[in-house]
VEXDO-808007 format. One record per atom (N, C-alpha, C): x negated, z, y negated. Coordinates in steps of 0.1 Angstrom, whole numbers, padded with zeros to 4 digits, always signed. Atoms other than C-alpha are relative to their C-alpha. Layout:
! residues N
XZY;...
! end
This chain:
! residues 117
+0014+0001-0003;-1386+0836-1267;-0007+0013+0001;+0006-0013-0001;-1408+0865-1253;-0014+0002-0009;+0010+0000+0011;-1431+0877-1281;-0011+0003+0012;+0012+0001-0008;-1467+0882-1265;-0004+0015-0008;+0009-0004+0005;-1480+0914-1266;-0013+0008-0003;+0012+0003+0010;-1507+0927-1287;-0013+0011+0010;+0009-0008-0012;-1538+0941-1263;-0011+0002-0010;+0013-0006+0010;-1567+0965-1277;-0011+0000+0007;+0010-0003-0005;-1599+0965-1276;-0006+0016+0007;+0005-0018-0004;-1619+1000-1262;-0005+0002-0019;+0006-0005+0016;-1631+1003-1299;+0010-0001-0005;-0013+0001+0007;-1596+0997-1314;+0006+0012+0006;-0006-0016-0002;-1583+1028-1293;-0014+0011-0003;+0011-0011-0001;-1613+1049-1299;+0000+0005-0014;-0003-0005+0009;-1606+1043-1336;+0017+0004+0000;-0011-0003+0000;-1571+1050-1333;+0006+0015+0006;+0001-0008-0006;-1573+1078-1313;+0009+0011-0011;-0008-0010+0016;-1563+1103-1346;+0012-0004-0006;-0010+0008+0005;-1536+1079-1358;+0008+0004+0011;-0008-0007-0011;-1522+1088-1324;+0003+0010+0002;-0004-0018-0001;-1522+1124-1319;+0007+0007-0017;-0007-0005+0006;-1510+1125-1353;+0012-0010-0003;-0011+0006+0002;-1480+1103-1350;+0004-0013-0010;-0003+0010+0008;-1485+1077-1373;-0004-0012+0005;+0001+0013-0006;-1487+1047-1352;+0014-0006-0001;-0016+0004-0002;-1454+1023-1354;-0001-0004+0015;-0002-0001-0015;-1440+1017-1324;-0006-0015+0008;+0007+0009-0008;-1455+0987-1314;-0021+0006+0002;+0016-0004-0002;-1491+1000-1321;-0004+0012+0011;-0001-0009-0016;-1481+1031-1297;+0000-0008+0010;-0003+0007-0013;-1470+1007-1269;-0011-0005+0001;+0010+0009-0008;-1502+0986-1269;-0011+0011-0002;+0009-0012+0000;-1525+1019-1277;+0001+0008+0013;-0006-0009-0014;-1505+1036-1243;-0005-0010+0011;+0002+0014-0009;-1510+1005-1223;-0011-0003+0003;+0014+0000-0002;-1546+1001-1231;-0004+0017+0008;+0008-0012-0007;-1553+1038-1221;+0007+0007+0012;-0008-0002-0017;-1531+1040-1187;-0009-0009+0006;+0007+0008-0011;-1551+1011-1179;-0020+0001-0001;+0015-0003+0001;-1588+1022-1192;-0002+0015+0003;+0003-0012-0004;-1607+1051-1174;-0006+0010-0015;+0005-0003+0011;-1629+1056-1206;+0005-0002-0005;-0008-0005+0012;-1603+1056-1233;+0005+0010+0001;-0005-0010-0001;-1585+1079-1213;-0005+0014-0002;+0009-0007-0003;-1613+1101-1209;-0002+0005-0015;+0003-0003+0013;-1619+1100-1246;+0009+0003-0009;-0009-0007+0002;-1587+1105-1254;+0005+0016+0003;-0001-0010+0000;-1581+1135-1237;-0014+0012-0003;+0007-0008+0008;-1614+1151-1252;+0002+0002-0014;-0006-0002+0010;-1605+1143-1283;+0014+0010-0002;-0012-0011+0000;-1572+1161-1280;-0005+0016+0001;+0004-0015+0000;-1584+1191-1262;-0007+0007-0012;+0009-0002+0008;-1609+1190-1290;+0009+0007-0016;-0012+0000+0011;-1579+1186-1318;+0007+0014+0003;-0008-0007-0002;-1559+1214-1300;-0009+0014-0004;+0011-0011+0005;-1589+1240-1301;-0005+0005-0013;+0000-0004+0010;-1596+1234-1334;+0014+0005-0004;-0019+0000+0005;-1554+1239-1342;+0000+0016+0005;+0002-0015-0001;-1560+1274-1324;-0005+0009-0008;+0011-0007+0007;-1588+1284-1338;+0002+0005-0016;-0005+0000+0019;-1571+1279-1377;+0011+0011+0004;-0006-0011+0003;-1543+1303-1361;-0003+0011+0003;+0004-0011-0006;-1563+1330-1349;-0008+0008-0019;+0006-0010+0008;-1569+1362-1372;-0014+0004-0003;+0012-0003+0002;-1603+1373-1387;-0007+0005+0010;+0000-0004-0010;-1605+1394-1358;-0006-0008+0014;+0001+0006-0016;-1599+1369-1328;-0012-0014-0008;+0009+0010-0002;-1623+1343-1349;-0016+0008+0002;+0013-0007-0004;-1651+1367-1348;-0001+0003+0015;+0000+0000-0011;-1642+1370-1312;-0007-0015+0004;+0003+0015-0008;-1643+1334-1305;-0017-0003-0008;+0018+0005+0003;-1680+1328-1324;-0010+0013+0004;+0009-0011-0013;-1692+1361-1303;-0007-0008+0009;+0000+0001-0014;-1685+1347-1277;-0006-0014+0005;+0013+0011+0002;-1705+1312-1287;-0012+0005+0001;+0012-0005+0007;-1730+1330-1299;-0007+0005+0019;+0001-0001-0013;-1731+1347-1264;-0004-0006+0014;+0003+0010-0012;-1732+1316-1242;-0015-0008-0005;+0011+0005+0008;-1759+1304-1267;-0011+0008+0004;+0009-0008-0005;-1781+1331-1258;+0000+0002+0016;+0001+0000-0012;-1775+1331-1222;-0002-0009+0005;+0007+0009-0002;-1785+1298-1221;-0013+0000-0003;+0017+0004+0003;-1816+1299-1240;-0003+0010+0010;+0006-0007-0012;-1822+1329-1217;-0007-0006+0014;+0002+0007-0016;-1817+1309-1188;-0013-0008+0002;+0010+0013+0004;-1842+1281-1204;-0013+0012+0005;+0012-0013+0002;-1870+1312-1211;+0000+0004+0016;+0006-0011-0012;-1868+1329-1176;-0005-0015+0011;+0004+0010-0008;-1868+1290-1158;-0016-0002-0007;+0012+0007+0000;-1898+1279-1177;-0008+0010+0004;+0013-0013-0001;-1916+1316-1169;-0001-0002+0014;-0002-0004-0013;-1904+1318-1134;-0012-0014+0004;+0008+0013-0004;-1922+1275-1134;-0014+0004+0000;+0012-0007+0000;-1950+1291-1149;-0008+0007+0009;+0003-0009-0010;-1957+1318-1123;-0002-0007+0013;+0000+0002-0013;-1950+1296-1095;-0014-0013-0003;+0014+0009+0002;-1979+1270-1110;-0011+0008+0003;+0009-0012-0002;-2003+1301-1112;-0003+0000+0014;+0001+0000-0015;-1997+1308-1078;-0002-0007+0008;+0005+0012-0009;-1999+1276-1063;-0015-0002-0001;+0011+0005+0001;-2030+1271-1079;-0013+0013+0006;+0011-0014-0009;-2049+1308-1068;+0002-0003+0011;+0002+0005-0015;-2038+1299-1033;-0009-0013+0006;+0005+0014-0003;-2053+1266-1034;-0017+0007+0000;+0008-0010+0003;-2084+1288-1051;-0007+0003+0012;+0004-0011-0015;-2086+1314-1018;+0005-0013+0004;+0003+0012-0011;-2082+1287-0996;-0015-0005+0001;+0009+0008+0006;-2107+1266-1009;-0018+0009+0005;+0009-0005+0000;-2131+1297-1014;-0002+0004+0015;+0003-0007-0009;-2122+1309-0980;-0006-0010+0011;+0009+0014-0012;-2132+1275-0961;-0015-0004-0007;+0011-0005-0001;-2161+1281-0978;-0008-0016-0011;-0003+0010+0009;-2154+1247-1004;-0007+0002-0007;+0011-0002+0013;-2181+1248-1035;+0009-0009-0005;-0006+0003+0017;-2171+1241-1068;-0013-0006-0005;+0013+0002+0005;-2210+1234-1077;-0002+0008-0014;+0003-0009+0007;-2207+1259-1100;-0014+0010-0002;
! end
């Protein structure tokens, strides 16, 4: 008789996810964990961040004092060159409000518009 078997939910691989990459699944719990995430886009998807995530940190523990102060530079770096980015978009928004609004101004004033001022 053919056993039946055993299908996961998306929340059953999402917690299992760790139990996976670190090998302690028996082999039936691999097969229906592999099964579910060949056939789900989102487990897969969350599987392979988790990993890359797992591998990164697994680097990062063999890298020297050296290359870790490299690597949170170079956080530190994209951190600031974002808020940068934020700071010059909201200035650059700024400036272009200003200016819309003096043109509207001279316009206004030059068609000869009252304010009742």
């Amino acid at each position: 008789m053919k056993q039946k078997k055993e299908k996961l939910t998306c929340m059953q691989v999402e917690h299992s996810i760790k139990e996976y990459l670190l090998n302690e699944m028996t082999l039936e719990q691999a097969d229906a964990f592999v099964r579910h995430v060949r056939q789900c886009k989102e487990c897969r998807k969350e599987l392979e961040e988790y990993y890359a995530f797992s591998s990164a940190l697994m680097q990062l523990e063999t890298m020297d004092d050296t290359e870790k102060g490299d690597f949170f530079l170079n956080v530190e770096k994209r951190l600031e060159r974002t808020e940068n980015t934020v700071l010059k978009t909201k200035k650059d928004h700024r400036r272009r409000v200003w200016s819309y609004g003096l043109i509207v101004l001279f316009i206004a004033m030059a068609m000869g518009v009252g304010f009742g001022i």
